[in-house]
C-alpha positions as CSV (number, residue, x, y, z in Angstrom):
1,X,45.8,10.3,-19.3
2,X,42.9,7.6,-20.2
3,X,43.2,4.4,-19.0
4,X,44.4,1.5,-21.1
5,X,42.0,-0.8,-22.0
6,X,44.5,-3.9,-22.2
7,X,45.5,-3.4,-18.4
8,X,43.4,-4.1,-15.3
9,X,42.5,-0.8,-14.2
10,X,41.2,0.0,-17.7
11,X,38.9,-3.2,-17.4
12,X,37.6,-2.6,-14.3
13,X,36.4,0.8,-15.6
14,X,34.8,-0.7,-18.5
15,X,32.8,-3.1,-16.5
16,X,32.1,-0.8,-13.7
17,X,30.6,1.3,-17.1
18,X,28.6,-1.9,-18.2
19,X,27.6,-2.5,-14.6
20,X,26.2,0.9,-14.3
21,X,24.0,0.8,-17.6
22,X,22.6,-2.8,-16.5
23,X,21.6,-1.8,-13.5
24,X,20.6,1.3,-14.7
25,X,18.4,-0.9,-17.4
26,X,17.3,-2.9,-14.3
27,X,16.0,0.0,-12.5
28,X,14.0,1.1,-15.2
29,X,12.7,-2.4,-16.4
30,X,12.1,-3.4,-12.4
31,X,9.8,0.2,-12.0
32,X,8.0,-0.9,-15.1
33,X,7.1,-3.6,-13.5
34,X,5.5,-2.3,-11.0
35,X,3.1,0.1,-12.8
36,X,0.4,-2.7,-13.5
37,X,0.1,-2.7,-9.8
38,X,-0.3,0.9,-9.3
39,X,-3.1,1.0,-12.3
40,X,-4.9,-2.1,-10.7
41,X,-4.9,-0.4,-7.6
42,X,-6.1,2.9,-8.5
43,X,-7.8,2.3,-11.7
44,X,-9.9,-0.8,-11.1
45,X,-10.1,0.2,-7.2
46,X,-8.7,-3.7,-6.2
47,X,-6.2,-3.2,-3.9
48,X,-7.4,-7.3,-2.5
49,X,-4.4,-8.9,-1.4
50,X,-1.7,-6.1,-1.4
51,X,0.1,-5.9,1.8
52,X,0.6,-2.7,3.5
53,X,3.4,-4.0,5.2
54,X,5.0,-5.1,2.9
55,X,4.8,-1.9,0.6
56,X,5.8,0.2,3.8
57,X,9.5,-2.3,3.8
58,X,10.0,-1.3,0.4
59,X,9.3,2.6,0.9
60,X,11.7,2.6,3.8
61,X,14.2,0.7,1.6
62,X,13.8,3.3,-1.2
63,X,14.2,6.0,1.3
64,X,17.7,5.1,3.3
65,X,19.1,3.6,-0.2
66,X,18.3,7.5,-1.4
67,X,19.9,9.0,1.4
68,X,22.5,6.7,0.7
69,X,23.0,7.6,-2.5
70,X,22.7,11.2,-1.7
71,X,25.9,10.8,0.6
72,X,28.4,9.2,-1.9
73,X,26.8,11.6,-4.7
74,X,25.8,8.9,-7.0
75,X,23.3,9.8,-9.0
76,X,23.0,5.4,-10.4
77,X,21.3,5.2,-6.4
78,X,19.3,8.1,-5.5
79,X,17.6,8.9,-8.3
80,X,15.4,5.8,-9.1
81,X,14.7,6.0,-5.5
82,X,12.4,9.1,-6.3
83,X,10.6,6.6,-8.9
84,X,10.4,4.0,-6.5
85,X,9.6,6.1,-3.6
86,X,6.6,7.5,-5.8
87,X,5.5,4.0,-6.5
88,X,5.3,2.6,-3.3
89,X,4.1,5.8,-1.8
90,X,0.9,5.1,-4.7
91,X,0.5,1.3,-4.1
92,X,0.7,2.0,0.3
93,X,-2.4,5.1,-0.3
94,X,-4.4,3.3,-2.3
95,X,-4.1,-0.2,-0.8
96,X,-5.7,2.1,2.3
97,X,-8.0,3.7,0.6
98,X,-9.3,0.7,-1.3
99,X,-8.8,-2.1,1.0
């Protein structure tokens, strides 16, 4: 039997739903983001004031929060992880190779 949307448990789901597509949304819209950097870097060859360091944080971020994701089988954590683990993995090579 569904839920009933007038009683708690029924809310909860239907914000845990929202919650899901925002961040969802979020993840998508954040990766965006982050694409000007990559192009900069490997298009125009200026990788000028991009910090290994900190690019290497967020790849090791990316990574547990996969394996993280990969352990309670949600699907809403691991897999923008691939994206952003692709991302930083393109900003961290070419910040080397163009520093």
């Amino acid at each position: 039997m569904a839920p009933d949307a007038t009683t708690p448990a029924g809310h909860a789901s239907h914000s845990e739903t929202l919650l899901r597509r925002i961040l969802g949304g979020m993840s998508v819209f954040t990766m965006l983001m982050t694409v000007p950097q990559v192009l900069t870097i490997w298009v125009s060859h200026q990788a000028a004031g991009v910090s290994v360091v900190s690019w290497s944080a967020y790849l090791l971020s990316a990574t547990l929060w996969f394996w993280y994701g990969l352990q309670k089988a949600d699907r809403n954590i691991y897999l923008p992880c691939i994206g952003w683990a692709g991302l930083d993995t393109a900003v961290i090579v070419g910040a080397v190779i163009y520093a």
